[in-house]
N, C-alpha and C positions, 0 to 999 in steps of 0.2 A: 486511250487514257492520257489525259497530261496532266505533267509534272508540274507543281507551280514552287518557285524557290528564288529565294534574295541570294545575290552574289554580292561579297564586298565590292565595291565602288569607289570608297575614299577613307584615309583614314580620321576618324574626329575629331576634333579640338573641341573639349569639353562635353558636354550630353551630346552622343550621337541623335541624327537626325536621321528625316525616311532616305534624304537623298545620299547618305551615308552607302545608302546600298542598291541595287540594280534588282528588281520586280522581274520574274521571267514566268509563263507560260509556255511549256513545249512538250513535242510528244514523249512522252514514257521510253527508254531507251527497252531493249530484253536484254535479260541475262546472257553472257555465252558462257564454254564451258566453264567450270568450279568457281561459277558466281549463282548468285540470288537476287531475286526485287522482291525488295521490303515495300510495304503501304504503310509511311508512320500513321499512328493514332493518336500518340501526346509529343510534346516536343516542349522540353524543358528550356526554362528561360533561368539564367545564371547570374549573378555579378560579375563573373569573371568575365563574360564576355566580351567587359567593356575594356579591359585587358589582351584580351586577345585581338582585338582590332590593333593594337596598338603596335610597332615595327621596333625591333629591336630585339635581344635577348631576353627570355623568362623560362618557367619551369616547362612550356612548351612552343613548338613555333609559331608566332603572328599567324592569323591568316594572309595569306595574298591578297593584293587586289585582282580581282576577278574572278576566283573560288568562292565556291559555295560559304555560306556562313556556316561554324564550326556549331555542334547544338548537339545534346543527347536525345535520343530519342525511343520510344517503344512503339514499335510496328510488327503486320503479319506478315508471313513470306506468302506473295503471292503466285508466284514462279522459283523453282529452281532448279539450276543444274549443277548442285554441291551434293555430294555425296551425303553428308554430316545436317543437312535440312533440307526440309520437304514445304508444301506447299501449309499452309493453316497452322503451322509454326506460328507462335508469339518469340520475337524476339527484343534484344536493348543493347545499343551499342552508339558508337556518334556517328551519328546517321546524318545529322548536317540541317537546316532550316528548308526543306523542301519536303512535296508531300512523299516522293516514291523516291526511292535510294538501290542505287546496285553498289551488290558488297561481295567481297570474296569469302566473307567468311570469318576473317581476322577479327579480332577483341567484340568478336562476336556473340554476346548470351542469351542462352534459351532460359525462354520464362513458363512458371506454372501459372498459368488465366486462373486456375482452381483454387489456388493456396491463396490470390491476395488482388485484389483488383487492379487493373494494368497501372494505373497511376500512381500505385504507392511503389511499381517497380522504376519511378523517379525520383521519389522524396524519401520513406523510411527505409526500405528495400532497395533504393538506387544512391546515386552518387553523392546526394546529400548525406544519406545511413550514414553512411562508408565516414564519410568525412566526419562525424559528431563522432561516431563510434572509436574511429584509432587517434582523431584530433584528442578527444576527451582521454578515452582511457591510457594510450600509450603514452600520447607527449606530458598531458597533463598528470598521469599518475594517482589521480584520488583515491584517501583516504580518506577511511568511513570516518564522518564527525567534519571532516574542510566545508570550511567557509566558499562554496564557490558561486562564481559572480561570473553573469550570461548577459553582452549586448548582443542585440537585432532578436531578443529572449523569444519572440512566436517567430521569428524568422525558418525558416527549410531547417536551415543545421541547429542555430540557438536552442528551439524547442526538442528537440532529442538530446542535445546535450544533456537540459536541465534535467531531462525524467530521466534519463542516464544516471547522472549525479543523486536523482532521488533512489534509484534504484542500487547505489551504490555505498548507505547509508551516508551520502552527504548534503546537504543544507543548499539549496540552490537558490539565488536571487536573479531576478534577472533585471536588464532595463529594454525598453520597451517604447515604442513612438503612440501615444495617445493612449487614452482612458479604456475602448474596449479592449486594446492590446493585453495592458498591464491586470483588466480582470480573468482573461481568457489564459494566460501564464498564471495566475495563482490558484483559480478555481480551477479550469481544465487540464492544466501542465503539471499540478503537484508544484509549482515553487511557493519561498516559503513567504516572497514579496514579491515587488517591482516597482522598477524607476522609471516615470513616464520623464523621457529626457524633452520634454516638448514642453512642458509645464515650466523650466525655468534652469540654472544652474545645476549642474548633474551632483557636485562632490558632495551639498546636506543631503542627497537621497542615500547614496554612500556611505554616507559618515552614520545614518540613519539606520539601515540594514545590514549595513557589516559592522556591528558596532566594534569587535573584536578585530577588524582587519578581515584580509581578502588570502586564503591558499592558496587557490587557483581561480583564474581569470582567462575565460575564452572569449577570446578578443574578434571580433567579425567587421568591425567599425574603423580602429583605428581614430588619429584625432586627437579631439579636444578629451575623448573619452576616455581614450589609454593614458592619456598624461593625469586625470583625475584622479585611476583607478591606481597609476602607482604611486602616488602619496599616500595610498590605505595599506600596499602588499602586507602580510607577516614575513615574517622570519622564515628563510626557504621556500617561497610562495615560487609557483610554476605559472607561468602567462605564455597562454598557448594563440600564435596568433596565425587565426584560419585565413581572416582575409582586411580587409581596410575599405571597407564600400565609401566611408566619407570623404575620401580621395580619390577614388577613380577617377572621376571626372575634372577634377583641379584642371588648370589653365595655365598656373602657377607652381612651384616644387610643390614637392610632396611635403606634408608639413610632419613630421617626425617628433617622437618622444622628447618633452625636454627636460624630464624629471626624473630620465632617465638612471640616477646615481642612484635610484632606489634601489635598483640591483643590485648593488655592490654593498648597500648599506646592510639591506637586509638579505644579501647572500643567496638571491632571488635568481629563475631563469626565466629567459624568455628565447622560447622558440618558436621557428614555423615551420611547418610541413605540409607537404603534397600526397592527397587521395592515394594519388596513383603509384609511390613508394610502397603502398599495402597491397594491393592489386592479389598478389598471389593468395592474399586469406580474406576474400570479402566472404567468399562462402562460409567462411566461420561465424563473418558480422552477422549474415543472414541469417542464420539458424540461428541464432541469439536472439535476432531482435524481433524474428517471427516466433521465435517463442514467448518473449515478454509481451508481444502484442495478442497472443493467447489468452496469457494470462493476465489481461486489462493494464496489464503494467505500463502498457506503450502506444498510444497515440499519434497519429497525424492530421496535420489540413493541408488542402492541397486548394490552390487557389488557382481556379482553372478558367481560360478563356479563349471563346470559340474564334477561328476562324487564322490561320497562315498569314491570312493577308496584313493579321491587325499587329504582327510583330512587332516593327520597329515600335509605335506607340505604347503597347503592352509593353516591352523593355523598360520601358521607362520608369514604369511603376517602381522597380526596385531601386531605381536612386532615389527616387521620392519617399521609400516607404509607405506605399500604398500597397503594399500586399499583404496579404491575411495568410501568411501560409507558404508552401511550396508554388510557386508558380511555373504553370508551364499552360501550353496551346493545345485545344483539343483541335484536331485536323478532322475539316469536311470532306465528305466524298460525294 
């Protein structure tokens, strides 16, 4: 068997590139004692990635250069000698951008093949859930009747927010990159609009949909966006901010809130948080969210494509916004 997997190579100066990273082909290592080799299947592609390349201090460390790229993944255990799994195991953990991973075992999860198809154990069921679910309900706190307002709205996390927010008796708008986006969040998502921000000026779509002001705001963008959305806040409005994609890439500072006194005028918060703070109660997310998707209440797209190799290229999609969905790599064998 061999392993085929990117190791970082260099760090980027604006959109990573392929030479960003080192291409390897090698034999398959075996497990020894109380390890396992996993065969990934899907290998999730993230925004944050483009962060994680990055050297310095954040909510976790850089990768190094010459390590494997950091990446979630779901695979089957094809060998083991862990007590705690066996062989035809499905499992999900960060498995790294290569096809076959040795693991000990650690932030290790077994999955049910039966209860949900491997793929949604990346998007509604995986780290994306996670994050709509405790972003939305803990930081942001909705109440039934809030005005709430969703960028990157069909994105992995935006689009669980929303039906979140629907399911929460609150009013969900979102904004959206291009025309089938903005149809696909109001007829398939349950929002109550959407702002195609590619059409022109974002604040009349704003001023349009939230005519009353904004409660809560889950910010995914960052930008020109968040600085729009807080000239609308209400009165104690929550801005919960998951991530900032229209900056990752910059070359230049980060461009930051400038309208910021909104908060103070209107008595407003804004926070951010990390997934991995909730860690100990995702099983909770999961029984919830695989109960509303029982009950038709909850939806995903997963926006999948084939092949390891096409990585670097594939990443790209998400600065672009050219993804429909959760993106992640279906792995050949």
């Amino acid at each position: 068997m061999i392993n085929k997997r990117f190791r970082l190579a260099a760090r980027p100066v604006g959109l990573p590139k392929r030479s960003d990273w080192t291409y390897e082909e090698l034999p398959v290592a075996e497990p020894k004692d109380g390890e396992l080799l996993i065969r990934s299947l899907y290998i999730s592609l993230d925004p944050a990635m483009r962060g994680w390349m990055n050297a310095g201090k954040s909510y976790v460390p850089p990768v190094e250069i010459g390590d494997v790229m950091r990446a979630g993944a779901v695979g089957e255990v094809i060998a083991s000698r862990h007590p705690d799994f066996k062989a035809g195991d499905y499992v999900s953990g960060m498995l790294g951008m290569q096809t076959h991973a040795i693991s000990n075992g650690r932030n290790l999860f077994k999955l049910d093949a039966q209860a949900a198809p491997l793929p949604k154990y990346l998007s509604v069921l995986g780290m994306t859930g996670m994050t709509a679910y405790f972003g939305f309900l803990d930081v942001g706190l909705p109440k039934p009747g809030d005005t709430v307002l969703v960028s990157a709205a069909t994105g992995a996390v935006g689009s669980i927010v929303g039906q979140i927010a629907k399911i929460k008796g609150c009013r969900p708008v979102g904004i959206a990159g291009g025309r089938a986006k903005c149809e696909y969040a109001v007829s398939d998502l349950g929002f109550a609009g959407c702002i195609d921000y590619k059409r022109g000026p974002i604040f009349p779509g704003i001023a349009q949909h939230c005519p009353e002001g904004i409660d809560v705001y889950f910010d995914n963008v960052g930008g020109e966006i968040l600085d729009a959305v807080l000239t609308r806040i209400r009165l104690h409005a929550r801005i919960v901010i998951c991530g900032a994609i229209s900056q990752y890439n910059n070359t230049t500072p980060i461009q930051g809130p400038k309208n910021y006194m909104s908060l103070l005028v209107n008595r407003a918060r804004m926070e951010g948080f990390v997934v991995f703070d909730f860690a100990a109660r995702y099983a909770e997310a999961i029984h919830q969210m695989s109960q509303w998707m029982k009950e038709g209440l909850l939806v995903s797209k997963e926006d999948i494509v084939d092949g390891i190799e096409t990585f670097p290229e594939t990443l790209l999609k998400l600065y672009a916004g050219e993804n429909f969905g959760k993106l992640m790599l279906r792995v050949a064998h």
